[in-house]
C-alpha positions as a printed Julia matrix, in Angstrom:
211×3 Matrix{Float64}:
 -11.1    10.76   14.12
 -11.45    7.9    15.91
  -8.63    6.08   17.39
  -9.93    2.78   17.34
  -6.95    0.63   14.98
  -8.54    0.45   11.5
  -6.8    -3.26   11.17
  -5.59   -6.01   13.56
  -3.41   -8.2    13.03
  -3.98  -11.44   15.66
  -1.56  -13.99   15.9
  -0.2   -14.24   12.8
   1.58  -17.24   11.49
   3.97  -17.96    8.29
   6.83  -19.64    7.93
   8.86  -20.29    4.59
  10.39  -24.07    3.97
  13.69  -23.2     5.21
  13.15  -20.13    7.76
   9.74  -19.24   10.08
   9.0   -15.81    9.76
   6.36  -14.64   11.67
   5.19  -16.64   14.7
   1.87  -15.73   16.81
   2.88  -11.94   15.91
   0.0    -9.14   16.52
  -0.17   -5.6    15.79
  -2.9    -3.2    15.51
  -2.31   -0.62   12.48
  -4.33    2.46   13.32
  -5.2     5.05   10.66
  -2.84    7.26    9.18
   0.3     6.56    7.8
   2.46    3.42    9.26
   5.87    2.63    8.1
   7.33   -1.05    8.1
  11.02   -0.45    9.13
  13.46   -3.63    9.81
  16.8    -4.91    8.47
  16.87   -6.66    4.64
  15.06  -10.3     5.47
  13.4    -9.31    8.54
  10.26   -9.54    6.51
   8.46   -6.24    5.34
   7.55   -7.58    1.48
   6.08  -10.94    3.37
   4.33   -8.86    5.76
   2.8    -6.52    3.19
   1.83  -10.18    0.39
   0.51  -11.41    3.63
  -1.89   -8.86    4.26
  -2.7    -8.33    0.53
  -4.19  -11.85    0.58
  -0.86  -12.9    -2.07
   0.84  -15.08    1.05
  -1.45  -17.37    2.87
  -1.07  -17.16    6.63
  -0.72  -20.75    8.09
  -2.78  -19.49   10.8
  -4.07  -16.24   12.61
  -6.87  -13.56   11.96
  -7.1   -10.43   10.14
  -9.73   -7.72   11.51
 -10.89   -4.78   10.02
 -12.65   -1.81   11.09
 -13.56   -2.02   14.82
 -13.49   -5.86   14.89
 -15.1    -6.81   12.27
 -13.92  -10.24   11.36
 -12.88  -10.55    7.48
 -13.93  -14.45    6.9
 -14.36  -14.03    2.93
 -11.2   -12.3     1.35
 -13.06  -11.45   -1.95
 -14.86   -8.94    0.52
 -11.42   -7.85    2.7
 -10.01   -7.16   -0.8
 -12.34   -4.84   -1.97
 -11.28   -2.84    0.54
  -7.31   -3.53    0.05
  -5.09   -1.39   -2.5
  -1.97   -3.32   -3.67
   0.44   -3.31   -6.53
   3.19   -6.29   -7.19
   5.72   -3.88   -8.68
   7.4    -6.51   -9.54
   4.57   -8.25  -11.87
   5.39   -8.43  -15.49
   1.58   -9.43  -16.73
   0.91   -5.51  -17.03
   4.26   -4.94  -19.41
   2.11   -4.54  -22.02
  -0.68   -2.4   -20.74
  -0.66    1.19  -21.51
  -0.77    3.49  -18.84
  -4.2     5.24  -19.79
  -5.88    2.18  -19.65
  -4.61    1.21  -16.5
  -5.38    4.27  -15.25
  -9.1     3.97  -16.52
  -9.2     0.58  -15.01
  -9.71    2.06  -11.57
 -13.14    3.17  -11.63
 -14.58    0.12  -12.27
 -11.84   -1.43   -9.24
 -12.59    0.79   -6.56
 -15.83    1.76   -5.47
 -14.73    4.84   -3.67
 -12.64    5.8    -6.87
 -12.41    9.55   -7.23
 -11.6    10.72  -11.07
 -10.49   14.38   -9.63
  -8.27   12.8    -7.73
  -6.35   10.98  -10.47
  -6.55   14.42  -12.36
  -4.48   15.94  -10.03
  -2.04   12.92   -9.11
  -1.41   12.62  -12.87
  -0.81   16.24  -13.64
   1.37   16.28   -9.88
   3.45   13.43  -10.33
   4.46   14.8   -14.07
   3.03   11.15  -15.75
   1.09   13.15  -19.03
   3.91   12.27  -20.84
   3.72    8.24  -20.22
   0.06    7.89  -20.69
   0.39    6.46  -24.09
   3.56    4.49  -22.88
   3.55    0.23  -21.95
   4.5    -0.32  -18.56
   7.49   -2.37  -19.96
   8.38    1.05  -21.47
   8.37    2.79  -17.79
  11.58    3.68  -15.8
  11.09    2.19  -12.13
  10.4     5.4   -10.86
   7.57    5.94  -12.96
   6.42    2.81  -12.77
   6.33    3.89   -8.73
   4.78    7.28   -9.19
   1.85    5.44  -11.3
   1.32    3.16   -8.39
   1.25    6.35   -6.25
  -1.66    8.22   -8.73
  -3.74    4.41   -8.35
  -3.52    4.18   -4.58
  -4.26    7.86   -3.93
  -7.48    8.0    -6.04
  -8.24    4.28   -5.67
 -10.14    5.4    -2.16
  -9.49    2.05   -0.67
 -10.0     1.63    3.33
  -6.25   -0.13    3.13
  -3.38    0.49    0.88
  -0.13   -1.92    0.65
   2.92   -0.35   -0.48
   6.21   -1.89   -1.05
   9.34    0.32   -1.65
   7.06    2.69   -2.71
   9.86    5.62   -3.47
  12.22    3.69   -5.05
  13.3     5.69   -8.18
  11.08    8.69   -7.19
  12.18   12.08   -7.57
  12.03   14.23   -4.8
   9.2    16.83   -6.19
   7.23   13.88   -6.72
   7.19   12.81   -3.09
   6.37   16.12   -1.65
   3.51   16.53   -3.75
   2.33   12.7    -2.35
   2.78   13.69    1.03
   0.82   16.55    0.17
  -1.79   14.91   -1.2
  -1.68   11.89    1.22
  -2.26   14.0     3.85
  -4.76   15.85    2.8
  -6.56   12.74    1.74
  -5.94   11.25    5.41
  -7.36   14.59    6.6
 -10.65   13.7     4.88
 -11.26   10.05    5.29
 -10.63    7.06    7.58
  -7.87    5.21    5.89
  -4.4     3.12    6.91
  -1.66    3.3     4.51
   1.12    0.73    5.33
   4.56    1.61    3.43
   7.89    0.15    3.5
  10.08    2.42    2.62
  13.54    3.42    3.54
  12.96    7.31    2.98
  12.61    9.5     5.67
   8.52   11.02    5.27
   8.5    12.75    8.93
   6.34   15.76    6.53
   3.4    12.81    6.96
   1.12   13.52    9.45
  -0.76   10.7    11.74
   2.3     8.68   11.57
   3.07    5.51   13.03
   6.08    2.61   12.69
   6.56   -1.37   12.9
  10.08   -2.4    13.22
   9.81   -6.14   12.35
  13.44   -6.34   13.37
  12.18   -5.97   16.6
   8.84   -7.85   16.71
   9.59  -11.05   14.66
  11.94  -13.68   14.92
Protein backbone atom coordinates (compact mmCIF):
# COMPACT_ATOMS: atom_id res chain seq x y z
CA UNK A 1 0.00 0.00 0.00
CA UNK A 2 0.94 3.24 -0.38
CA UNK A 3 2.81 5.12 2.15
CA UNK A 4 1.65 8.40 1.46
CA UNK A 5 -0.05 9.62 5.29
CA UNK A 6 -3.81 9.07 4.80
CA UNK A 7 -4.35 12.41 7.13
CA UNK A 8 -2.35 15.56 8.03
CA UNK A 9 -2.61 17.35 10.59
CA UNK A 10 -1.05 21.18 9.82
CA UNK A 11 -0.61 23.49 12.44
CA UNK A 12 -3.10 22.84 14.65
CA UNK A 13 -4.39 25.25 17.19
CA UNK A 14 -6.75 24.93 20.46
CA UNK A 15 -6.55 26.21 23.54
CA UNK A 16 -9.14 25.84 26.52
CA UNK A 17 -10.03 29.19 28.73
CA UNK A 18 -7.67 28.38 31.36
CA UNK A 19 -4.82 26.11 29.64
CA UNK A 20 -3.56 26.12 25.62
CA UNK A 21 -3.36 22.79 24.47
CA UNK A 22 -2.17 22.37 21.24
CA UNK A 23 -0.16 25.16 19.59
CA UNK A 24 0.94 25.10 15.70
CA UNK A 25 1.23 21.13 16.32
CA UNK A 26 1.48 18.83 12.97
CA UNK A 27 1.51 15.26 12.46
CA UNK A 28 0.90 13.10 9.58
CA UNK A 29 -1.17 9.81 10.58
CA UNK A 30 -0.37 7.22 7.95
CA UNK A 31 -2.57 4.13 7.47
CA UNK A 32 -2.73 1.43 9.77
CA UNK A 33 -3.16 1.49 13.24
CA UNK A 34 -1.81 4.69 15.37
CA UNK A 35 -1.97 4.86 19.05
CA UNK A 36 -2.29 8.28 21.02
CA UNK A 37 -0.05 7.65 24.11
CA UNK A 38 0.67 10.68 26.73
CA UNK A 39 0.20 11.28 30.48
CA UNK A 40 -3.69 12.01 31.91
CA UNK A 41 -4.26 15.89 30.54
CA UNK A 42 -1.73 15.84 27.94
CA UNK A 43 -4.64 15.83 25.58
CA UNK A 44 -5.59 12.51 23.69
CA UNK A 45 -9.73 12.92 24.14
CA UNK A 46 -9.15 16.75 22.74
CA UNK A 47 -7.06 15.50 20.09
CA UNK A 48 -9.42 12.73 19.00
CA UNK A 49 -13.09 15.64 19.46
CA UNK A 50 -10.76 17.75 17.48
CA UNK A 51 -10.39 15.66 14.63
CA UNK A 52 -13.99 14.29 14.84
CA UNK A 53 -15.16 17.82 13.97
CA UNK A 54 -16.78 17.88 18.05
CA UNK A 55 -13.83 20.62 19.11
CA UNK A 56 -13.35 23.48 16.79
CA UNK A 57 -9.70 24.18 16.04
CA UNK A 58 -9.00 27.98 16.53
CA UNK A 59 -6.87 27.62 13.61
CA UNK A 60 -4.92 25.05 11.36
CA UNK A 61 -5.83 22.55 8.47
CA UNK A 62 -6.92 19.09 8.28
CA UNK A 63 -5.91 17.05 4.97
CA UNK A 64 -7.03 13.94 3.83
CA UNK A 65 -5.96 11.50 1.39
CA UNK A 66 -2.84 12.71 -0.49
CA UNK A 67 -3.56 16.43 0.16
CA UNK A 68 -6.70 16.83 -0.46
CA UNK A 69 -7.89 19.81 1.45
CA UNK A 70 -11.22 19.05 3.59
CA UNK A 71 -12.92 22.75 3.38
CA UNK A 72 -16.64 21.39 4.04
CA UNK A 73 -16.74 19.06 7.20
CA UNK A 74 -20.20 17.57 6.25
CA UNK A 75 -17.95 15.92 3.44
CA UNK A 76 -14.61 15.12 5.90
CA UNK A 77 -17.27 13.45 8.12
CA UNK A 78 -18.59 11.12 5.88
CA UNK A 79 -15.51 9.73 5.86
CA UNK A 80 -14.86 9.93 9.86
CA UNK A 81 -16.08 7.04 12.34
CA UNK A 82 -16.59 8.34 15.93
CA UNK A 83 -18.47 7.41 19.02
CA UNK A 84 -18.85 9.87 22.28
CA UNK A 85 -18.92 6.96 24.71
CA UNK A 86 -19.75 9.13 26.96
CA UNK A 87 -23.16 10.48 25.23
CA UNK A 88 -26.30 9.67 27.06
CA UNK A 89 -28.85 10.65 23.97
CA UNK A 90 -28.50 6.86 22.80
CA UNK A 91 -29.54 5.42 26.56
CA UNK A 92 -32.55 4.57 25.20
CA UNK A 93 -31.78 3.07 21.86
CA UNK A 94 -31.72 -0.59 21.53
CA UNK A 95 -28.80 -2.13 20.29
CA UNK A 96 -30.39 -3.76 17.05
CA UNK A 97 -31.44 -0.63 15.90
CA UNK A 98 -28.33 0.99 16.37
CA UNK A 99 -26.76 -1.58 14.79
CA UNK A 100 -29.17 -1.29 11.69
CA UNK A 101 -28.52 2.37 11.71
CA UNK A 102 -25.18 1.85 10.00
CA UNK A 103 -26.08 1.06 6.60
CA UNK A 104 -27.77 3.96 5.91
CA UNK A 105 -24.44 5.97 7.88
CA UNK A 106 -21.73 4.57 6.06
CA UNK A 107 -21.53 4.19 2.53
CA UNK A 108 -18.86 1.58 2.57
CA UNK A 109 -20.96 -0.33 5.30
CA UNK A 110 -20.43 -4.06 5.03
CA UNK A 111 -23.48 -6.22 6.70
CA UNK A 112 -21.02 -9.48 6.75
CA UNK A 113 -18.91 -7.68 8.57
CA UNK A 114 -21.22 -6.77 11.45
CA UNK A 115 -22.31 -10.55 11.26
CA UNK A 116 -19.17 -11.61 12.30
CA UNK A 117 -18.19 -8.68 14.84
CA UNK A 118 -21.54 -9.38 16.54
CA UNK A 119 -21.30 -13.12 16.76
CA UNK A 120 -17.12 -12.40 17.75
CA UNK A 121 -17.50 -9.95 20.29
CA UNK A 122 -20.35 -12.29 22.09
CA UNK A 123 -23.13 -9.07 21.80
CA UNK A 124 -26.34 -11.65 20.57
CA UNK A 125 -27.32 -11.50 23.90
CA UNK A 126 -27.66 -7.44 24.19
CA UNK A 127 -29.32 -6.91 20.91
CA UNK A 128 -32.67 -6.41 22.42
CA UNK A 129 -30.97 -4.48 25.38
CA UNK A 130 -31.02 -0.14 25.79
CA UNK A 131 -27.69 1.16 25.80
CA UNK A 132 -28.49 2.52 29.36
CA UNK A 133 -28.89 -1.22 30.09
CA UNK A 134 -25.11 -1.98 28.76
CA UNK A 135 -22.08 -2.62 31.08
CA UNK A 136 -19.14 -0.23 29.81
CA UNK A 137 -17.50 -2.94 28.29
CA UNK A 138 -20.22 -3.75 26.12
CA UNK A 139 -21.07 -0.58 25.47
CA UNK A 140 -17.13 -0.60 24.07
CA UNK A 141 -17.33 -3.85 22.20
CA UNK A 142 -20.59 -2.35 20.32
CA UNK A 143 -18.55 0.63 19.36
CA UNK A 144 -15.91 -1.91 18.17
CA UNK A 145 -18.73 -4.08 15.83
CA UNK A 146 -19.83 -0.14 14.36
CA UNK A 147 -16.32 1.01 13.53
CA UNK A 148 -15.17 -2.31 12.06
CA UNK A 149 -18.10 -2.70 9.60
CA UNK A 150 -18.79 1.05 9.37
CA UNK A 151 -15.90 1.02 6.39
CA UNK A 152 -15.03 4.56 7.11
CA UNK A 153 -11.58 6.02 5.56
CA UNK A 154 -10.95 7.33 9.44
CA UNK A 155 -12.01 5.92 12.69
CA UNK A 156 -11.71 7.91 16.22
CA UNK A 157 -11.47 5.85 19.18
CA UNK A 158 -11.29 6.91 22.69
CA UNK A 159 -10.39 4.35 25.47
CA UNK A 160 -11.59 2.00 23.24
CA UNK A 161 -10.79 -1.26 25.64
CA UNK A 162 -11.92 0.00 28.62
CA UNK A 163 -14.05 -2.80 30.22
CA UNK A 164 -13.20 -5.25 27.36
CA UNK A 165 -12.48 -8.71 27.98
CA UNK A 166 -9.51 -10.08 26.71
CA UNK A 167 -11.13 -12.69 24.00
CA UNK A 168 -12.87 -9.81 22.77
CA UNK A 169 -9.76 -7.86 21.86
CA UNK A 170 -7.97 -10.63 20.16
CA UNK A 171 -10.73 -11.30 17.99
CA UNK A 172 -10.62 -7.15 17.08
CA UNK A 173 -7.13 -7.29 16.39
CA UNK A 174 -7.95 -10.10 14.32
CA UNK A 175 -10.38 -8.64 12.50
CA UNK A 176 -8.74 -5.13 12.40
CA UNK A 177 -6.05 -6.46 10.77
CA UNK A 178 -7.41 -8.29 8.41
CA UNK A 179 -9.61 -5.39 7.50
CA UNK A 180 -6.34 -3.10 7.28
CA UNK A 181 -4.98 -5.89 5.07
CA UNK A 182 -7.79 -5.19 2.59
CA UNK A 183 -8.37 -1.51 2.47
CA UNK A 184 -6.69 1.90 2.89
CA UNK A 185 -7.78 3.02 6.28
CA UNK A 186 -6.19 4.98 9.60
CA UNK A 187 -7.52 3.98 12.84
CA UNK A 188 -6.42 6.42 15.65
CA UNK A 189 -6.92 4.79 19.30
CA UNK A 190 -6.12 5.93 22.66
CA UNK A 191 -5.77 3.33 24.63
CA UNK A 192 -3.62 2.30 27.47
CA UNK A 193 -3.49 -1.54 26.46
CA UNK A 194 -0.64 -2.95 25.03
CA UNK A 195 -1.98 -4.16 21.03
CA UNK A 196 1.77 -4.92 19.69
CA UNK A 197 -0.49 -8.23 17.85
CA UNK A 198 -1.65 -5.02 15.43
CA UNK A 199 0.10 -4.89 12.45
CA UNK A 200 1.03 -1.43 10.47
CA UNK A 201 1.40 0.21 13.73
CA UNK A 202 2.33 3.57 14.55
CA UNK A 203 2.34 6.01 17.95
CA UNK A 204 1.84 9.87 18.97
CA UNK A 205 3.02 10.63 22.37
CA UNK A 206 1.35 14.05 22.96
CA UNK A 207 3.39 14.18 26.13
CA UNK A 208 6.06 14.74 23.96
CA UNK A 209 4.71 16.87 21.07
CA UNK A 210 2.37 19.38 22.87
CA UNK A 211 2.79 21.77 25.43
Amino acid sequence: MSSTPLLNVKNLNFHYPQRELFKDFSVDINAGVTIITGDDGCGKTSFLQLLAGVLPMQSGQIVVNANKVVSDPHVYLNHVFWVDAHNDQIDNILVKDYLASLASSYQNFSQQILEEAIAGLALDAHLEKQFFMLSTGTKRKVWLAAALSSGCTITLLDDAFAGVDKLSIQFFITALNRTLAESRQAWIISTYHQLEALENLHTIDLGANVL
